[in-house]
mmCIF file as Biopython writes it, N, C-alpha, C and O atoms, coordinates in Angstrom:
data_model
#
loop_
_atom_site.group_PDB
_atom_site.id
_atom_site.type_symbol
_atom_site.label_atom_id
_atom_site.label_alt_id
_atom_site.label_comp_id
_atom_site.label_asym_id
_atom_site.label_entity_id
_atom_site.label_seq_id
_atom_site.pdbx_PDB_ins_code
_atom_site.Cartn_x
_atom_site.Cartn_y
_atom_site.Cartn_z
_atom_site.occupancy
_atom_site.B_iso_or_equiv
_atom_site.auth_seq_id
_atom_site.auth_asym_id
_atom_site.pdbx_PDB_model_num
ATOM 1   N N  . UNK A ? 1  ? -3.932 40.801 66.403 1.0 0.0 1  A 1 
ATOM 2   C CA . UNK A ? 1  ? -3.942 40.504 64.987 1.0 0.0 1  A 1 
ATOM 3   C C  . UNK A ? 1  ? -2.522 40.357 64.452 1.0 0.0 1  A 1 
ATOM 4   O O  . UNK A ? 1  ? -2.321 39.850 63.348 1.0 0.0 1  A 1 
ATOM 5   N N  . UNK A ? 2  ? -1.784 40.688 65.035 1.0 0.0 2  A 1 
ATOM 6   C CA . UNK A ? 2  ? -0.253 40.908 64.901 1.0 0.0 2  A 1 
ATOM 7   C C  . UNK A ? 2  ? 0.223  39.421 64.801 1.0 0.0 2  A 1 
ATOM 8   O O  . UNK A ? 2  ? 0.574  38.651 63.907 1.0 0.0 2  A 1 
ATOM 9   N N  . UNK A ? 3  ? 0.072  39.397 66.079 1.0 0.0 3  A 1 
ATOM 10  C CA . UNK A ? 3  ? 0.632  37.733 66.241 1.0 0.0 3  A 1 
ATOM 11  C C  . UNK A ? 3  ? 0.325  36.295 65.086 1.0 0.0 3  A 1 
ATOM 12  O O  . UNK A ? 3  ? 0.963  35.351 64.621 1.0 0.0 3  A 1 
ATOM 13  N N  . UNK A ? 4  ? -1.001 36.843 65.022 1.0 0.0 4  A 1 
ATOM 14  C CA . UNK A ? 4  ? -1.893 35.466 64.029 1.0 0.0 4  A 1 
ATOM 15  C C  . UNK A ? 4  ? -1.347 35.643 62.987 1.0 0.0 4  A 1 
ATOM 16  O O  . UNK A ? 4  ? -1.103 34.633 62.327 1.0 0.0 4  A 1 
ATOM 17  N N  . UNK A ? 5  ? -0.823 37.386 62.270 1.0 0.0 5  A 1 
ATOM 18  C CA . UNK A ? 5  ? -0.295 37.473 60.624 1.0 0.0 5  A 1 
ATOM 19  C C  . UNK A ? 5  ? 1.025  36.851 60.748 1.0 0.0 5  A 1 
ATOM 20  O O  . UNK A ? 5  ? 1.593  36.360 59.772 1.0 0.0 5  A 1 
ATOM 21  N N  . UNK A ? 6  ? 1.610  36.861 62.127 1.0 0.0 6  A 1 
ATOM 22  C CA . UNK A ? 6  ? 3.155  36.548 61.781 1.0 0.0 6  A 1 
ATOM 23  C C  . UNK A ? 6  ? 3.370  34.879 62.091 1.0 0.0 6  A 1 
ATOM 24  O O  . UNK A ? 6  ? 4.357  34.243 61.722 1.0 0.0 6  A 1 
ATOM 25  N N  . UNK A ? 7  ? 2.102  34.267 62.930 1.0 0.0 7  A 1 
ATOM 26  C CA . UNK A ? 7  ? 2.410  32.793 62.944 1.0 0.0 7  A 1 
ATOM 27  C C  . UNK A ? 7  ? 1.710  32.316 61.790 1.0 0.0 7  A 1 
ATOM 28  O O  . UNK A ? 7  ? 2.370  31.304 61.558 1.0 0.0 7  A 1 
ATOM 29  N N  . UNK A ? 8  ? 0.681  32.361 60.766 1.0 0.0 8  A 1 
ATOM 30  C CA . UNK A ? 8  ? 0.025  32.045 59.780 1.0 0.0 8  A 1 
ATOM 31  C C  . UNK A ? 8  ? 1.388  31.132 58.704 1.0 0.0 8  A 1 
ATOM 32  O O  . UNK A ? 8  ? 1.351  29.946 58.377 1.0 0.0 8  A 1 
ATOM 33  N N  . UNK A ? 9  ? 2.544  32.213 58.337 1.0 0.0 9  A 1 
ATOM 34  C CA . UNK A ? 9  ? 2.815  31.097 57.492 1.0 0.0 9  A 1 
ATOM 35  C C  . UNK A ? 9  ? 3.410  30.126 57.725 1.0 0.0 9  A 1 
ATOM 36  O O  . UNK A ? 9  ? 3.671  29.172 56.992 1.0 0.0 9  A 1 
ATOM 37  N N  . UNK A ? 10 ? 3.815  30.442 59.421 1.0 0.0 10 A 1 
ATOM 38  C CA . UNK A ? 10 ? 4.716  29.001 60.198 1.0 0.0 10 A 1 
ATOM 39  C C  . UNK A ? 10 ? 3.803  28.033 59.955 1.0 0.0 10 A 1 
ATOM 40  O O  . UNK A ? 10 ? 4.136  26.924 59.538 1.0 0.0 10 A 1 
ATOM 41  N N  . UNK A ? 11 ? 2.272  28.457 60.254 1.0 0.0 11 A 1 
ATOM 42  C CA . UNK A ? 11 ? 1.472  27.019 60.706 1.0 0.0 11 A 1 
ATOM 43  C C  . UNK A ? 11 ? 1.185  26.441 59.512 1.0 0.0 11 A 1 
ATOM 44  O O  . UNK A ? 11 ? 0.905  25.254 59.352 1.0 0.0 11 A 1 
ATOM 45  N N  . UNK A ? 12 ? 1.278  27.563 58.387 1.0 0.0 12 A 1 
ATOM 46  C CA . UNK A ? 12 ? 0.712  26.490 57.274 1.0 0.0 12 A 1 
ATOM 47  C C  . UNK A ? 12 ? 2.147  25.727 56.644 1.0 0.0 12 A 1 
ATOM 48  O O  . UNK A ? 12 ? 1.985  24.631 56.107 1.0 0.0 12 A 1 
ATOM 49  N N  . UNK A ? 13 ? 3.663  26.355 56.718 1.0 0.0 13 A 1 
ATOM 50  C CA . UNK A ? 13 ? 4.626  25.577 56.536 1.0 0.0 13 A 1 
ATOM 51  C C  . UNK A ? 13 ? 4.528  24.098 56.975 1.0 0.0 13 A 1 
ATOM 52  O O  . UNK A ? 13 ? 4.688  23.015 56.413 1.0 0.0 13 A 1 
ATOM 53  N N  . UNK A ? 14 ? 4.168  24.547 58.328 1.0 0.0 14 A 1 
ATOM 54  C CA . UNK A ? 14 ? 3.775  22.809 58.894 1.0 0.0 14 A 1 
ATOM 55  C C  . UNK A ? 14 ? 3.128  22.098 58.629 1.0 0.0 14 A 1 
ATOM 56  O O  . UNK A ? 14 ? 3.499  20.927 58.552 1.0 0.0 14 A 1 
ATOM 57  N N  . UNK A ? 15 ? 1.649  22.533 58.321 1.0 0.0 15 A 1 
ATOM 58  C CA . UNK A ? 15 ? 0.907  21.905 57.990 1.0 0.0 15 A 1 
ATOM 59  C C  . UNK A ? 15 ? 1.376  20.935 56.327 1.0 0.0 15 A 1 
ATOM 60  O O  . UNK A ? 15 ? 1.366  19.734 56.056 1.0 0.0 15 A 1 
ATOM 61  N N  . UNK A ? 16 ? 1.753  22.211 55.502 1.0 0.0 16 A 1 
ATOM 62  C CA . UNK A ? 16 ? 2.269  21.282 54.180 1.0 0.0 16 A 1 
ATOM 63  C C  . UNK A ? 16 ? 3.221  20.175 54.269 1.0 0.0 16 A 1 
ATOM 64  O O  . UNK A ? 16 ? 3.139  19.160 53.578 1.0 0.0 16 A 1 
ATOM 65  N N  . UNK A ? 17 ? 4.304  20.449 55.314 1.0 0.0 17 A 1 
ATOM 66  C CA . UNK A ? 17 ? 5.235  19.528 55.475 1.0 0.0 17 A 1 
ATOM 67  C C  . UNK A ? 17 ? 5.032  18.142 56.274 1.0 0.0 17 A 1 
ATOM 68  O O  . UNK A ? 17 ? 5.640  17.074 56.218 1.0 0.0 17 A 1 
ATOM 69  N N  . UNK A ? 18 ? 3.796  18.642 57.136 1.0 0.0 18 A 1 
ATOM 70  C CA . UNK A ? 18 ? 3.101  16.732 57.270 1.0 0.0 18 A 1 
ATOM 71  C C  . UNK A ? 18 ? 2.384  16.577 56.225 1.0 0.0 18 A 1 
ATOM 72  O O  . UNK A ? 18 ? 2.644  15.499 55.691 1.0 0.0 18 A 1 
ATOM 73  N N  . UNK A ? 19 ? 1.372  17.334 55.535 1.0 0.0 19 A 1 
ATOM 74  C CA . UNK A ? 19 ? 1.025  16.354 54.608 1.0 0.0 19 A 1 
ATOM 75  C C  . UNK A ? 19 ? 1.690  15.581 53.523 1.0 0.0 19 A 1 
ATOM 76  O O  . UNK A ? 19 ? 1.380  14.484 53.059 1.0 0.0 19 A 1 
ATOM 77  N N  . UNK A ? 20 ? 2.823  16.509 53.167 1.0 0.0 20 A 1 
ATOM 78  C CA . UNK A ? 20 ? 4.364  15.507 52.420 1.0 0.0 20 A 1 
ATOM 79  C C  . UNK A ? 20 ? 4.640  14.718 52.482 1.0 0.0 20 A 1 
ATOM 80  O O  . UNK A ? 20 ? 4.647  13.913 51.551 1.0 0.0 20 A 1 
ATOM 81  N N  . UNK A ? 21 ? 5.247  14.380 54.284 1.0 0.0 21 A 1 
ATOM 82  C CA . UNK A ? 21 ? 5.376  13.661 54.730 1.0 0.0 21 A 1 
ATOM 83  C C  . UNK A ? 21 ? 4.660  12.494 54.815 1.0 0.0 21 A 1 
ATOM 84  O O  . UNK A ? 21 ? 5.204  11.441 54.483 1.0 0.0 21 A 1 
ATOM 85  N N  . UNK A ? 22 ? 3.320  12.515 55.277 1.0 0.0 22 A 1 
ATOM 86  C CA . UNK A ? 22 ? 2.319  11.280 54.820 1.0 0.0 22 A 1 
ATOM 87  C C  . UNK A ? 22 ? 2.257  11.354 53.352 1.0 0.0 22 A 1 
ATOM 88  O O  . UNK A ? 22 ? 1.279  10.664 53.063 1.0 0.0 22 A 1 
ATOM 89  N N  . UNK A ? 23 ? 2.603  11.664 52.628 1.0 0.0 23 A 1 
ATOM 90  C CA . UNK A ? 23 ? 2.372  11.481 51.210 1.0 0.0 23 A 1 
ATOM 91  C C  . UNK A ? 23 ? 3.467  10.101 50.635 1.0 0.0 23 A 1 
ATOM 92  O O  . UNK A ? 23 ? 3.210  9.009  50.128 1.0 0.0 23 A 1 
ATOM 93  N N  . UNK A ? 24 ? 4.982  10.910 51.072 1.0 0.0 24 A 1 
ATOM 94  C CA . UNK A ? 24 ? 5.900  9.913  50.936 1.0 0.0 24 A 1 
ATOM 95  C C  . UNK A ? 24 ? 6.026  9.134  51.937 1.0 0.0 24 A 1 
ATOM 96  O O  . UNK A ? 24 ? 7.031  8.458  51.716 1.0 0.0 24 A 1 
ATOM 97  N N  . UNK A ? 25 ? 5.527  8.818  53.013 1.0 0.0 25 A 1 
ATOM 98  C CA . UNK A ? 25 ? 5.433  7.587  53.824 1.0 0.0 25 A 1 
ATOM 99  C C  . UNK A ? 25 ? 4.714  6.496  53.275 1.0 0.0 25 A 1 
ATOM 100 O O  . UNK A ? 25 ? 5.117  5.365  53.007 1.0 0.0 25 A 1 
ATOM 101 N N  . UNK A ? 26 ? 3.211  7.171  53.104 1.0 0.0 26 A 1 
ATOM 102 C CA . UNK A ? 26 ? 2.235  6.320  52.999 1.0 0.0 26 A 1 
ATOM 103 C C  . UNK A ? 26 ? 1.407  5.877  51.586 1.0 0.0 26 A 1 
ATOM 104 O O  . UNK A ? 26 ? 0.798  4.859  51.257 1.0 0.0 26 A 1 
ATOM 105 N N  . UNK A ? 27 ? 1.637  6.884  51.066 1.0 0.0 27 A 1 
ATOM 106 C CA . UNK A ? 27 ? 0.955  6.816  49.455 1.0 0.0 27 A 1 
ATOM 107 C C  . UNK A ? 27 ? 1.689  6.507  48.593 1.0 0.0 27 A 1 
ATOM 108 O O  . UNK A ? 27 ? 1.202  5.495  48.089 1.0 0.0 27 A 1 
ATOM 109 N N  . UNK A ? 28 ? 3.114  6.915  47.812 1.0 0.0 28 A 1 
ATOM 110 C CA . UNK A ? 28 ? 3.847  6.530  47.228 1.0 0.0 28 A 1 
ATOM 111 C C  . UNK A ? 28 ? 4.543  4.912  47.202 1.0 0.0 28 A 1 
ATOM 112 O O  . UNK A ? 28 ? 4.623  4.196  46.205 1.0 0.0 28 A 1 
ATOM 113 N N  . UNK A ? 29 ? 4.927  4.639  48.347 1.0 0.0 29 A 1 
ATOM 114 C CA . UNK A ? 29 ? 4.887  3.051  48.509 1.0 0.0 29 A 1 
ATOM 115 C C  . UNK A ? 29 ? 3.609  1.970  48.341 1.0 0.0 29 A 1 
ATOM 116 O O  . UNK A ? 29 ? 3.617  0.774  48.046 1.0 0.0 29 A 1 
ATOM 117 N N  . UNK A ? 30 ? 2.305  3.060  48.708 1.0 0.0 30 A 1 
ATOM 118 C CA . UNK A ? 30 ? 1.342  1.934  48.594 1.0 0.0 30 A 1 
ATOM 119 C C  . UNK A ? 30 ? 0.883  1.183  47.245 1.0 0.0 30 A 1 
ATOM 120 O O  . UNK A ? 30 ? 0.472  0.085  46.871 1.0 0.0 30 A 1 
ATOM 121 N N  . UNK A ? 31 ? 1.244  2.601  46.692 1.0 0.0 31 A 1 
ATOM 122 C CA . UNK A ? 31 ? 0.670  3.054  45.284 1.0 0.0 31 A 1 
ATOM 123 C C  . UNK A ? 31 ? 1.795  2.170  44.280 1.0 0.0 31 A 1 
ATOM 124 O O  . UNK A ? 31 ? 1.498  1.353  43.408 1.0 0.0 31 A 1 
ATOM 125 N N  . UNK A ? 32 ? 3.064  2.580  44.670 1.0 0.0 32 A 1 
ATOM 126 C CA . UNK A ? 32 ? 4.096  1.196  43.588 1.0 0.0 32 A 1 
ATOM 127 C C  . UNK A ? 32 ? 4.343  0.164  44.452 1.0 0.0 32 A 1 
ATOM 128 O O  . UNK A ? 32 ? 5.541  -0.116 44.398 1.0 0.0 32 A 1 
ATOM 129 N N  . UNK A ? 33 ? 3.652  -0.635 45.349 1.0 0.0 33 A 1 
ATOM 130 C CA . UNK A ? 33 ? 4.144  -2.025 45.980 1.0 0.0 33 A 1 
ATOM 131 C C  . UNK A ? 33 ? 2.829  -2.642 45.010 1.0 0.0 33 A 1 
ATOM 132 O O  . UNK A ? 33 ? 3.167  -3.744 44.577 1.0 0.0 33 A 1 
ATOM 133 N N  . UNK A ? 34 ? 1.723  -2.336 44.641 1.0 0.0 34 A 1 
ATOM 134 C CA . UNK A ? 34 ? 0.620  -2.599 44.415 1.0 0.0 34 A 1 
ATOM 135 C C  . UNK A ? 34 ? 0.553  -2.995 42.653 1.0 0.0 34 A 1 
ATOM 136 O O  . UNK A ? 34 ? -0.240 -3.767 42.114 1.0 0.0 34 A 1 
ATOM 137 N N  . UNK A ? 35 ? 1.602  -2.230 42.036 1.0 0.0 35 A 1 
ATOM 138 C CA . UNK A ? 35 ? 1.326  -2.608 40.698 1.0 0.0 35 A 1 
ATOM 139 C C  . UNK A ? 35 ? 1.106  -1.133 39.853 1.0 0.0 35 A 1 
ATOM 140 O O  . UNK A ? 35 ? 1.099  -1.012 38.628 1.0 0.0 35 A 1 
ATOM 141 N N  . UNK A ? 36 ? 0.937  -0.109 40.812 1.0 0.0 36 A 1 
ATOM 142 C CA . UNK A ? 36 ? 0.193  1.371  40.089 1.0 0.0 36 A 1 
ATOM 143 C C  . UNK A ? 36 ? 1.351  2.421  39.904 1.0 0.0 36 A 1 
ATOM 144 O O  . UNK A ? 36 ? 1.261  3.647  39.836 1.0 0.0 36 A 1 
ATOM 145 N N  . UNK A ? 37 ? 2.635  1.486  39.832 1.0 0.0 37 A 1 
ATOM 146 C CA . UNK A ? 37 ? 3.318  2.972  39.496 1.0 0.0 37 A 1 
ATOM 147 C C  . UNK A ? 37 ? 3.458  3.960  38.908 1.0 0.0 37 A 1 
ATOM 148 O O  . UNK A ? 37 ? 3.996  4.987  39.320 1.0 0.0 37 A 1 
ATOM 149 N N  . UNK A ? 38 ? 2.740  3.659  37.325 1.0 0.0 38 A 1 
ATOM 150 C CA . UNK A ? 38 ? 2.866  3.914  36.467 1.0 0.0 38 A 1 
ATOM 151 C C  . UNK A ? 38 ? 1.760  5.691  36.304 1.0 0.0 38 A 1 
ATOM 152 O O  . UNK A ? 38 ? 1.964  6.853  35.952 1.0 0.0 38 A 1 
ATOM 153 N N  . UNK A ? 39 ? 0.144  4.501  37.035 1.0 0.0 39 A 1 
ATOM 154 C CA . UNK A ? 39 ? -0.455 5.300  37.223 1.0 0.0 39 A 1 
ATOM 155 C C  . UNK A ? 39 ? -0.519 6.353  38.395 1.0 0.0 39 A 1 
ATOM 156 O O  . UNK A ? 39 ? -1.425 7.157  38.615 1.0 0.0 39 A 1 
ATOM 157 N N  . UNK A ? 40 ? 0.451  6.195  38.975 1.0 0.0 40 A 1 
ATOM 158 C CA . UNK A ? 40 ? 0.347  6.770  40.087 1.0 0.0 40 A 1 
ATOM 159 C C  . UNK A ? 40 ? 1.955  8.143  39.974 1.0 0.0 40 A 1 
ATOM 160 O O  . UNK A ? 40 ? 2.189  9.206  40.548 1.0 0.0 40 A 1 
ATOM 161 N N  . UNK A ? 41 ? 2.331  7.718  39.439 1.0 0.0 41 A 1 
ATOM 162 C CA . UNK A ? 41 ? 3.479  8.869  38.510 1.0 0.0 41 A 1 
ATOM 163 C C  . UNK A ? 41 ? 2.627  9.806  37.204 1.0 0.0 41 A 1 
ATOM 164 O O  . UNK A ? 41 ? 2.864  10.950 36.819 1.0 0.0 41 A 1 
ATOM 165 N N  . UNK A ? 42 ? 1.670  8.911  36.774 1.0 0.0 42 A 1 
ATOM 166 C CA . UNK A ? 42 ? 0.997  10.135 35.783 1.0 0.0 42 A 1 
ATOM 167 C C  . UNK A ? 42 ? 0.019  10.985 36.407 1.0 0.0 42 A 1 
ATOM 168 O O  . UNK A ? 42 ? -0.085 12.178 36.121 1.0 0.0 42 A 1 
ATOM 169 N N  . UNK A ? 43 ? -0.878 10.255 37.463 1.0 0.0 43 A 1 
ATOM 170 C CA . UNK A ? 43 ? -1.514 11.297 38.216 1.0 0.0 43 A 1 
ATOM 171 C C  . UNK A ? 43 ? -1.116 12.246 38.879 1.0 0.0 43 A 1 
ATOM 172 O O  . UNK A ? 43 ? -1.807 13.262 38.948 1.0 0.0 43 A 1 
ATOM 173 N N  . UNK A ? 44 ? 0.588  12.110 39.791 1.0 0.0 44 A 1 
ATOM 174 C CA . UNK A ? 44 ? 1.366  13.074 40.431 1.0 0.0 44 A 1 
ATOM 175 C C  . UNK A ? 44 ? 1.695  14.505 38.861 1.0 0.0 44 A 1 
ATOM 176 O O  . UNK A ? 44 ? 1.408  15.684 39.071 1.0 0.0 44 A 1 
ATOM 177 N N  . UNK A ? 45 ? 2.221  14.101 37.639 1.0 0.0 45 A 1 
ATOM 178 C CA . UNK A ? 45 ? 2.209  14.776 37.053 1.0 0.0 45 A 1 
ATOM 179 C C  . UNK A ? 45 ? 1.166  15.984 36.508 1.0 0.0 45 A 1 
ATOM 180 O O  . UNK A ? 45 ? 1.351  17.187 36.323 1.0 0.0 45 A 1 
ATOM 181 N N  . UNK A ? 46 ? 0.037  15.157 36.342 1.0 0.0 46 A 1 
ATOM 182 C CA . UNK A ? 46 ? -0.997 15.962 35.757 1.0 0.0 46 A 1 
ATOM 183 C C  . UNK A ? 46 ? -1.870 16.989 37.290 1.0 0.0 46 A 1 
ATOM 184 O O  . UNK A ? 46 ? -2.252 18.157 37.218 1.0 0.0 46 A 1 
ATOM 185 N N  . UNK A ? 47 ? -1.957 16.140 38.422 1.0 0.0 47 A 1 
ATOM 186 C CA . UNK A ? 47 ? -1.470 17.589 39.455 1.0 0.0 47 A 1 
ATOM 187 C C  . UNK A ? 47 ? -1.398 18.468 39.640 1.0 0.0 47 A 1 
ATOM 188 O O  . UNK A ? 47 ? -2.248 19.302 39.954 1.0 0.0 47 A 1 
ATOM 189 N N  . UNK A ? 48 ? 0.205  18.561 39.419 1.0 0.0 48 A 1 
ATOM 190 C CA . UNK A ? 48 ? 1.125  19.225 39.606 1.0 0.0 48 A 1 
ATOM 191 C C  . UNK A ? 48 ? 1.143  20.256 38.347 1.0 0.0 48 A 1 
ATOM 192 O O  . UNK A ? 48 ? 1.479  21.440 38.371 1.0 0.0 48 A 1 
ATOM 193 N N  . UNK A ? 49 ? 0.668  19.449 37.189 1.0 0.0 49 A 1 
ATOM 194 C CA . UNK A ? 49 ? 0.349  20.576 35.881 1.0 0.0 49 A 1 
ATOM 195 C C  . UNK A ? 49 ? -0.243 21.393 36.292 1.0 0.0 49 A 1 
ATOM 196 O O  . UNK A ? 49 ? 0.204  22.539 36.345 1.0 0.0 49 A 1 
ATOM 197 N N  . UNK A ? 50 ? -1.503 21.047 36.736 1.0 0.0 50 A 1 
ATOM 198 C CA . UNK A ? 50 ? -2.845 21.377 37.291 1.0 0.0 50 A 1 
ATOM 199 C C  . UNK A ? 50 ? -2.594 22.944 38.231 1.0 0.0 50 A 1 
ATOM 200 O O  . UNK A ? 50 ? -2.853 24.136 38.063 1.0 0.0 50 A 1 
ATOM 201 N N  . UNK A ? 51 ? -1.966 22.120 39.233 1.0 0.0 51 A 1 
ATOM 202 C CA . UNK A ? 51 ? -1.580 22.887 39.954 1.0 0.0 51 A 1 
ATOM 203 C C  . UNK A ? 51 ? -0.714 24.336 39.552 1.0 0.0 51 A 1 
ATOM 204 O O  . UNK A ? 51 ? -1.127 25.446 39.888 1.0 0.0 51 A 1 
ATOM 205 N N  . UNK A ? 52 ? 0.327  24.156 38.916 1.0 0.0 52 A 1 
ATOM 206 C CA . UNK A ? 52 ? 0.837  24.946 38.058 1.0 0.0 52 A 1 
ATOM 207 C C  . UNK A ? 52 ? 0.081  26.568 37.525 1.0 0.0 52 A 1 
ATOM 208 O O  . UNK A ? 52 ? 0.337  27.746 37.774 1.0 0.0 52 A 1 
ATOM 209 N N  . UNK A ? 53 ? -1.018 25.806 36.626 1.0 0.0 53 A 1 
ATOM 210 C CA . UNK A ? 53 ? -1.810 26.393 35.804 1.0 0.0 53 A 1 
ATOM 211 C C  . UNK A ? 53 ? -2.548 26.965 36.642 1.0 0.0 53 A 1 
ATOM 212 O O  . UNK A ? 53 ? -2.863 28.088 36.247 1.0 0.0 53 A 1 
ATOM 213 N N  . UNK A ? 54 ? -3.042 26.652 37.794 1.0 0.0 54 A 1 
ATOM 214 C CA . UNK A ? 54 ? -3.931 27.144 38.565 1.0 0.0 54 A 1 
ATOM 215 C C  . UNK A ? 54 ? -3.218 28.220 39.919 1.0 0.0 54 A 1 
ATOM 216 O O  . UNK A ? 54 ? -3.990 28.787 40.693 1.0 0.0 54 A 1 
ATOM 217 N N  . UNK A ? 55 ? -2.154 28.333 40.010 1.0 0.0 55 A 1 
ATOM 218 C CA . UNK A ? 55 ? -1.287 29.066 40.132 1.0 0.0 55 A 1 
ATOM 219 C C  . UNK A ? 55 ? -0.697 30.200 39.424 1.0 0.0 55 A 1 
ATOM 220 O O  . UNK A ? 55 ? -0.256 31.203 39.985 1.0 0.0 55 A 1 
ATOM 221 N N  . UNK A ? 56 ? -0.709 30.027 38.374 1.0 0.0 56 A 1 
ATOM 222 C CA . UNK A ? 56 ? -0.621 31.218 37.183 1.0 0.0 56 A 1 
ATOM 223 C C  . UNK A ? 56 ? -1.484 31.934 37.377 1.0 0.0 56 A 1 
ATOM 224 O O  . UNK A ? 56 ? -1.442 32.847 38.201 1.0 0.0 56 A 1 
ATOM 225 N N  . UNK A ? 57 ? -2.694 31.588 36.464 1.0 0.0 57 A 1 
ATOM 226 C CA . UNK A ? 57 ? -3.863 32.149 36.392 1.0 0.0 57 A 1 
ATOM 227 C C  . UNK A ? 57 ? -4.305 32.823 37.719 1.0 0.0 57 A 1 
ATOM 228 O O  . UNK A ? 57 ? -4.540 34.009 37.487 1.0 0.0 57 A 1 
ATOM 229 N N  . UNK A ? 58 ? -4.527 32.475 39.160 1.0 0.0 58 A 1 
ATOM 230 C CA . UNK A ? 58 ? -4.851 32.833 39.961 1.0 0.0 58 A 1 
ATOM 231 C C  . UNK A ? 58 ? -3.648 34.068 40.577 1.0 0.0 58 A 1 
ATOM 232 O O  . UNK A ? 58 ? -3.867 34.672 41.627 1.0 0.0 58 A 1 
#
């Protein structure tokens, strides 16, 4: 049980840092080559509000 508590937050470090990674590879370019920057900067915001708030509270 030792081992799993002390690799847990390596694996999830990783895990967040590819999904980043595909985020700004693949979504951010798709999203403003297309015409949606606009919307696609207000959805990252409201998120991230989201996220925020749901972080507090919790």
């Amino acid at each position: 049980m030792g081992l799993a508590t002390g690799l847990f937050p390596v694996a999830a470090g990783f895990a967040a840092g590819a999904i980043t990674a595909a985020v700004f590879r693949e979504m951010i370019p798709s999203s403003h080559g297309h015409g949606y920057a606009d919307a696609a900067t207000a959805a990252f915001l409201v998120g991230f509000a989201v996220l925020v708030v749901v972080d507090t509270v919790l």
